[in-house]
C-alpha positions as CSV (number, residue, x, y, z in Angstrom):
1,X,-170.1,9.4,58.6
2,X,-169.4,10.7,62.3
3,X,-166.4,14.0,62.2
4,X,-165.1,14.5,65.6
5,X,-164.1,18.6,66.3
6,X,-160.8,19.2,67.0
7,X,-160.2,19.8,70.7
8,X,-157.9,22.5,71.9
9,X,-157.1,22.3,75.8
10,X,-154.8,24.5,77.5
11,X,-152.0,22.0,77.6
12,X,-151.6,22.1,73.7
13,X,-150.8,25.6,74.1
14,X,-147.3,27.3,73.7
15,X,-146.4,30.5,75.4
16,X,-143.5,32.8,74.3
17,X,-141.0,34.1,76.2
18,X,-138.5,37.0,75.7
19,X,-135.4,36.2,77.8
20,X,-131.8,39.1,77.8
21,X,-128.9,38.5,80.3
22,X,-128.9,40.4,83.4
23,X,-130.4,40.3,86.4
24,X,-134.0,41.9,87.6
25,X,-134.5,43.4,84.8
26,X,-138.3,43.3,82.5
27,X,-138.1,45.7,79.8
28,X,-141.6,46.0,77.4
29,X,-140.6,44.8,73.7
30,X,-141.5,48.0,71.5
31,X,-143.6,46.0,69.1
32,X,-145.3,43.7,70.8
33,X,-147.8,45.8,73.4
34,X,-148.4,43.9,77.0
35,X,-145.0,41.8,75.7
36,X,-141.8,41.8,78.1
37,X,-138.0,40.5,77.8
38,X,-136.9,39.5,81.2
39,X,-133.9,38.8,82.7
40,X,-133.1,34.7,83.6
41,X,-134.1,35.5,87.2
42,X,-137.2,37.3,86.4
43,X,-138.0,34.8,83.7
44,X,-138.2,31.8,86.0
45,X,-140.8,33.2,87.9
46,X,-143.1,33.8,84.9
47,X,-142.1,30.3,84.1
48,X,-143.6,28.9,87.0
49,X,-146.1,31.0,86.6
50,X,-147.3,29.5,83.0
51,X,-146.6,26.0,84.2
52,X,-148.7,26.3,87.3
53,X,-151.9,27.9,84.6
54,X,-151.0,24.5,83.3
55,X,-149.9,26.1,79.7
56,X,-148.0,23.0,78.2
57,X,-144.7,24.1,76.7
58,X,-142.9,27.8,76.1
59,X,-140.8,28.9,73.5
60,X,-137.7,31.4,74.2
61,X,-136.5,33.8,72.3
62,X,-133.4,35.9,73.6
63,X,-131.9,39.0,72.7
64,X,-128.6,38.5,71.7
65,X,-126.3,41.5,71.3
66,X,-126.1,42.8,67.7
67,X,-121.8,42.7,68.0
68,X,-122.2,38.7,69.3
69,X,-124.3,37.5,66.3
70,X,-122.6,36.0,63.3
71,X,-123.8,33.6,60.5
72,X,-122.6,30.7,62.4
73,X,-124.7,31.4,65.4
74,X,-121.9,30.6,67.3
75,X,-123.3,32.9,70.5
76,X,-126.0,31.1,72.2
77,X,-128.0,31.0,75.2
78,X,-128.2,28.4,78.2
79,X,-131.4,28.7,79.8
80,X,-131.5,25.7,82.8
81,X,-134.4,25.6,85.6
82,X,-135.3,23.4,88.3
83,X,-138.8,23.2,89.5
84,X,-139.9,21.5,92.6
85,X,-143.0,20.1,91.6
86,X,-143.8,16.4,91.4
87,X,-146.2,16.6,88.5
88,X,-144.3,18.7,86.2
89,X,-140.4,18.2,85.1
90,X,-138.1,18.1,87.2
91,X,-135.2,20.0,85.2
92,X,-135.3,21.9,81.9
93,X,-132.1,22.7,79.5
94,X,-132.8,24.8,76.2
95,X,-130.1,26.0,74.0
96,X,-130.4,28.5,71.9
97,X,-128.2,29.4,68.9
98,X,-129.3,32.8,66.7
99,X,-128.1,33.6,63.5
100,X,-129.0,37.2,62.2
């Protein structure tokens, strides 16, 4: 009986992302070393930066104010980019709802 390996390619991966409001800001994450939160302008350039290592998908994770967050995770986030190239997608919407 033939086992094929599993194959891991760099398109498989997923990348995390920190993302706070403001602009041009990066701020290290205290316990995660060589880990940043960046503001939604900062954050779109290391988007296009993971996209272009060909890294297939990223997961956000925002700070959200201690005062906004409730049980009902009624503050959220709207994250929307455009990118311009023809092989990757041409606009990206994520919401993102946090409970405590």
């Amino acid at each position: 009986m033939m086992v094929r390996e599993t194959m891991l390619s760099v398109v498989a991966l997923i990348y995390p992302l920190f993302v706070m409001e403001g602009a041009g800001q990066k701020k290290s994450v205290p316990s995660m070393p060589s880990c940043f939160r960046y503001s939604l302008d900062l954050l779109m350039e290391e988007v296009k930066a993971v996209w272009e290592l060909g890294i297939g998908a990223i997961a956000l994770f925002p700070l959200i104010p201690h005062h906004q967050k409730d049980n009902a995770g009624t503050v959220s986030m709207m994250v929307f980019a455009f990118f311009n190239s023809p092989t990757g997608p041409g606009v990206v919407t994520v919401q993102l709802a946090f409970f405590y």
